[in-house]
N, C-alpha and C positions, 0 to 999 in steps of 0.2 A: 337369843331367840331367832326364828324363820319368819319373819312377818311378810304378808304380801297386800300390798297397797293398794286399794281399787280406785281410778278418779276420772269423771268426764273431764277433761280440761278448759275451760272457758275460753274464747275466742281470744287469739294474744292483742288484735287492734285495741282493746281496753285492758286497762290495768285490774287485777283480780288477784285480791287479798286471799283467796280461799288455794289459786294455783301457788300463790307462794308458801302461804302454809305449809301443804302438800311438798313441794319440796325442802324447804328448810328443816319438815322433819324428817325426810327419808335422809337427807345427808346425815344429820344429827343421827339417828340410826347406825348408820352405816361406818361413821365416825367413834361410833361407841363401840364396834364390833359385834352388830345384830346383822345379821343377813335378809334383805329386804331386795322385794321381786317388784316389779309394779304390771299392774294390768287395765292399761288406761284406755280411753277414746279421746279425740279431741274435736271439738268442734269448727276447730279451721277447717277439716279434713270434709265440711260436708261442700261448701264449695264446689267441691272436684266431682259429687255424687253427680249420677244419671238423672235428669228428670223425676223419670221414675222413682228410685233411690231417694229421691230429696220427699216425693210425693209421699213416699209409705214412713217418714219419721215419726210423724203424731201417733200414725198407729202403734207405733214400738214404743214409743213413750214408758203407757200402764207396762208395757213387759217385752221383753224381748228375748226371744225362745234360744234364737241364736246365741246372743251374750252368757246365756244363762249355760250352755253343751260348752260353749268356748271355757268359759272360767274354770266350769269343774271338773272339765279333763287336766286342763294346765294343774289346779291345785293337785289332783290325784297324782299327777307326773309329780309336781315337785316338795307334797306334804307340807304345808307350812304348819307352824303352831296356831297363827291367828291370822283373818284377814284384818284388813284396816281400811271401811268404809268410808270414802267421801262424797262428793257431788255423783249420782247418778244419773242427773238429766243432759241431753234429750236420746243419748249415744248406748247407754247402760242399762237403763230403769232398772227396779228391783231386784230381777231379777236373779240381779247380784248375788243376793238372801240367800234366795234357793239353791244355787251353785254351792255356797256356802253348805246349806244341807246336806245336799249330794254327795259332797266330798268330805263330810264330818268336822268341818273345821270351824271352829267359835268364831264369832264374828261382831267387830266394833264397832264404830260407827260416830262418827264426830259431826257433830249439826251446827253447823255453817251457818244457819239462820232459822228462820220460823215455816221450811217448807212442808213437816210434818201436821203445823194446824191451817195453813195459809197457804191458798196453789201457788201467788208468787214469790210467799218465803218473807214481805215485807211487814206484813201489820200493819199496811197503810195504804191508801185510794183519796186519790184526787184531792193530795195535797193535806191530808190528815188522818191520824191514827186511824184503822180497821181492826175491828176483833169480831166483824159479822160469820167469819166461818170456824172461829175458835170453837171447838167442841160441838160443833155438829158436821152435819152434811155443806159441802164447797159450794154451796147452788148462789149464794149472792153472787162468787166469785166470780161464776159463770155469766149471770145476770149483768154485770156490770164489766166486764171484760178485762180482767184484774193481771192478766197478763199481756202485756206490749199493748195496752188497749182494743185487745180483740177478742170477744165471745168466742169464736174458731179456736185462737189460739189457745182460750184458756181452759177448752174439750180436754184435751190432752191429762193435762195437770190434774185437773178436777176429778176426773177418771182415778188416775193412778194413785190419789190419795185419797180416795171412797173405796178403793178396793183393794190396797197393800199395806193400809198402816196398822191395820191389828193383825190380818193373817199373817202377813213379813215382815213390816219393819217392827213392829211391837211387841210378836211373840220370836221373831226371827235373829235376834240381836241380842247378844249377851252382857254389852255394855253402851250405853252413851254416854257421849263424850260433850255436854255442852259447856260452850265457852264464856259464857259466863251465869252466875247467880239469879240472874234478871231473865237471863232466857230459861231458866231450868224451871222457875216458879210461873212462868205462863206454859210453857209444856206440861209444867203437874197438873197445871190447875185445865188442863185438856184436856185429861185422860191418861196420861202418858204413864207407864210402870215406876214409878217413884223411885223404886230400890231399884233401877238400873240404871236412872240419870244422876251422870256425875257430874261437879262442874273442874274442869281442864281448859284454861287460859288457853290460849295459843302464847306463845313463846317467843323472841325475838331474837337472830343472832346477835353475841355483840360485835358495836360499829364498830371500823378502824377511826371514825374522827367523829370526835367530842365537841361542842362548844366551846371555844377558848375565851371570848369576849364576850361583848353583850347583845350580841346580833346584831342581821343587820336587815331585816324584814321581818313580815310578817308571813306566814306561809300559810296555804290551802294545799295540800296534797291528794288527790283521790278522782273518782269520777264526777265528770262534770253531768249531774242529776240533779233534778228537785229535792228528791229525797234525801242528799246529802246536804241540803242548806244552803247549795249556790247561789240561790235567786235571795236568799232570808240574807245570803254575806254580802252581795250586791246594796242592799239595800241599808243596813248597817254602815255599809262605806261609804254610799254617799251620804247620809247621817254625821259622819265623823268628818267627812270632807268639807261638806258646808261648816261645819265647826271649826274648821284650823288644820283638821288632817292630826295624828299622832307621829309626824316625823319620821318615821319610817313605810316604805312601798309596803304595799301587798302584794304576794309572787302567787298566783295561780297556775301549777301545774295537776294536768291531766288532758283528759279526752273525755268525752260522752255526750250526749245526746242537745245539753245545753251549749256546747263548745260556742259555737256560732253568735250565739246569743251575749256568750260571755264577751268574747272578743269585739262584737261591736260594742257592748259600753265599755270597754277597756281601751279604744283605738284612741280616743283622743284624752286619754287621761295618761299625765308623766306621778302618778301615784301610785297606777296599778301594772304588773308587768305577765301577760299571759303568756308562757314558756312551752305549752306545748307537754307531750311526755316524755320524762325523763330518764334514762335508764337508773339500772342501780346504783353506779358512781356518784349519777348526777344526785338524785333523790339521799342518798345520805350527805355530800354537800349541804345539800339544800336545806335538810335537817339540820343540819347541824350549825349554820348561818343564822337562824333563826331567831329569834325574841321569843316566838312561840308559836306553835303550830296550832292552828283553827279546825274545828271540829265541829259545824253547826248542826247539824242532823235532825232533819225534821222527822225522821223515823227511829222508833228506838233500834237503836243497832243493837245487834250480838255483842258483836265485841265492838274494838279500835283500837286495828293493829297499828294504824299514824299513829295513835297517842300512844303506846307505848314504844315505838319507833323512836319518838321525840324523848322520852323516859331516856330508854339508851344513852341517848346523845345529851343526856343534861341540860333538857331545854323543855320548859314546862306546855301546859295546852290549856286554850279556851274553849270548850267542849260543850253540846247541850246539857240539861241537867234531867237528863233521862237515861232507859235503856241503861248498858253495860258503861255508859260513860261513869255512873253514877256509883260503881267501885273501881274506876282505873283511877279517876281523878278526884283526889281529894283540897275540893273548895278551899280556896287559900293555903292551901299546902304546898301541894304540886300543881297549879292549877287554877283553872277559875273555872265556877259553871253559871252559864249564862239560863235564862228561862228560855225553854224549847219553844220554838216558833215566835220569839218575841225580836224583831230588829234592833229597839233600841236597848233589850240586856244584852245582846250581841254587844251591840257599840259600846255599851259600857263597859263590860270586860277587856276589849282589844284596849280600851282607851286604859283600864284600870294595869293590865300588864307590861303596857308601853312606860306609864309615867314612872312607875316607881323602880329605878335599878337595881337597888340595893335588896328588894322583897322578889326583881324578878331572879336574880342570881340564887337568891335562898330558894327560891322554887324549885329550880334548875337542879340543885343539888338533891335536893330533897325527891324528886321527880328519878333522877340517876339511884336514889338509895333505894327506892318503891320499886325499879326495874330490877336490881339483883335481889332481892328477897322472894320476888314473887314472880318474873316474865325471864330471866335466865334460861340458855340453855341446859346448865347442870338443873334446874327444876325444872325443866319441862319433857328433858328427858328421866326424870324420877316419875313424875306422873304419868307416862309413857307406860313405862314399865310397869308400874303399878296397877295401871288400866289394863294391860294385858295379859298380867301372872292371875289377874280375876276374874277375867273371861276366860283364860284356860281351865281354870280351878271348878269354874262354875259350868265349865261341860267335863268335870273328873276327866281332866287329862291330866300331863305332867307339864309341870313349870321346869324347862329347861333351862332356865339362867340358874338354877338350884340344883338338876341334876337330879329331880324326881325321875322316878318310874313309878306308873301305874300299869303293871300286868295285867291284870284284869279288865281292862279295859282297851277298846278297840285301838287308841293312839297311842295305848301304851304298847299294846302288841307290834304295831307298825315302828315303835322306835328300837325295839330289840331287835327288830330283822335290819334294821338301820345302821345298826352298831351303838344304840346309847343315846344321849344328845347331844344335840349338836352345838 
């Protein structure tokens, strides 16, 4: 198949589980012998903008006219089978869709998070669950300033999904791709076309380096936010510290907004060691050193792609018992889940995965067996595929990995002046 990839890319100063996606599956792709285009923006890029330039972004937001001519000449130039929708904001908006339109090509669409019912995609404000703009109009969102804490900033968002998610993204999209069960069933239950959302894991490559021992830390991988559990894992530690400590460090890698925060309670502690961000040498290292990777999330995540990272690497995870956590990780199997927002089932879990060796190695494997059954690259490129012979199908084109033609039809005409499929 011709796939062509659409993605804003996330500023690279933080780490962004949505830009690796995005490439792990274009290689995967490309590895399989699909031929895959990409037609991205990146937000590093706005830096360098004019004043001016930087002034007119919010307005581009809800749509952007230009994005919208760009796409669908490039598609018309180079016909793909399907596009492959990701992050749109702040460089892309919708627009996408309609480019999509213009140039006849079905279009898919993989959701990242909750920014369909939620301007900022989290399901959470000020430190606890949000469902105030689930299934209706975003005006709390606005009211309380639900993006980067600014009523200004959260114009933008508000806007664009009061006024693109049923005209474009909801009638404009022939497949969704969520990642997981937990996100699919608060999208339905928002309105969302039912019989277009699917759920598609994200995938993991496999690591070159496994667990061989029994670790040798504790690890936190990801960004350093509230909403990830930072402050809740803080708290949990010194919990366990006044206890005796569990014998093994806590490694804190990442960057984000609590950085600062984290590193002064870490400075005069030889328990805990803040690292900074790690590349991707380091980070599978790091995995794979591990006892077990920490997952506290006071928001229900989509997915966790850590926790199935740690899967790979035969090394299990203590994860909230929420959200998407709550099919990656099965409670004493692979895993422990602690009660979301609560410090001390935090502390008990870390402490329950440290004491016992012999139940955490069973984990570890058992955790490696759940990663090839179900977060594989051979399964996630079947899903892949699958997702796309159905959104061809479902605008009566031709499924080229099969070698259809449909004549009668406009992409069926385009592929006999083509010479066939490709």
């Amino acid at each position: 198949m011709h796939v062509m990839v659409v993605h804003n890319r996330y500023a690279s100063a933080q780490p962004s589980g949505e830009n690796k996606v995005v490439d792990q599956e274009v290689a995967l792709l490309r590895e399989a012998g699909h031929r895959v285009g990409v037609f991205e923006r990146r937000s590093d890029d706005i830096a360098a903008r004019s004043l001016p330039a930087k002034a007119a972004i919010p307005l581009l937001v809800p749509w952007n006219p230009a994005v919208r001519a760009r796409l669908a000449e490039r598609l018309r130039a180079e016909r793909p089978d399907v596009v492959h929708l990701h992050n749109v904001f702040p460089l892309l908006s919708p627009a996408v869709i309609a480019a999509c339109a213009d140039a006849g090509v079905p279009a898919v669409a993989t959701l990242h998070n909750y920014t369909q019912v939620c301007p900022p995609g989290t399901l959470h404000r000020d430190g606890s669950p949000c469902t105030a703009c689930v299934g209706r109009a975003p005006l709390p969102a606005v009211r309380h300033g639900c993006y980067r804490g600014s009523r200004l900033a959260t114009v933008p968002l508000a806007v664009s999904l009061s006024v693109n998610r049923r005209r474009w993204w909801w009638s404009g999209v022939e497949r969704f791709f969520c990642i997981s069960a937990a996100q699919r069933e608060v999208l339905v239950g928002a309105g969302m076309p039912a019989g277009r959302l699917v759920v598609k894991h994200n995938f993991v490559p496999e690591t070159p380096v496994r667990r061989t021992g029994p670790g040798e830390h504790l690890l936190y991988l990801g960004r350093l936010a509230e909403v990830k559990g930072v402050r809740l894992l803080m708290a949990a530690w010194d919990e366990l510290a006044a206890a005796g400590g569990v014998g093994v460090p806590l490694v804190i890698a990442g960057t984000g907004p609590l950085e600062a925060e984290v590193a002064a309670w870490a400075a005069d502690r030889d328990d805990v060691r803040c690292v900074g961000l790690y590349d991707r040498t380091r980070c599978r290292e790091a995995v794979a050193g591990a006892v077990a990777v920490v997952a506290p999330s006071t928001w229900k995540e989509a997915f966790g792609l850590v926790v199935v990272e740690a899967m790979a690497a035969g090394v299990p995870a203590v994860a909230a018992g929420h959200g998407a956590f709550t099919e990656l990780v099965e409670d004493g199997v692979t895993g422990l889940l602690h009660r979301p927002d609560d410090a001390g089932s935090l502390a008990a879990a870390l402490r329950g995965v440290t004491a016992d060796g012999d139940g955490n190695r069973e984990m570890g494997r058992a955790a490696r067996l759940r990663y090839e059954r179900g977060f594989s690259p051979e399964v996630g490129l079947a899903r892949l595929e699958e997702g796309y012979r159905a959104a061809i199908a479902g605008r009566g084109g031709a499924d080229p990995s099969r070698g259809d033609t449909h004549t009668g039809s406009r992409r069926g005409d385009l592929r006999e002046r083509d010479g066939g499929s490709r």
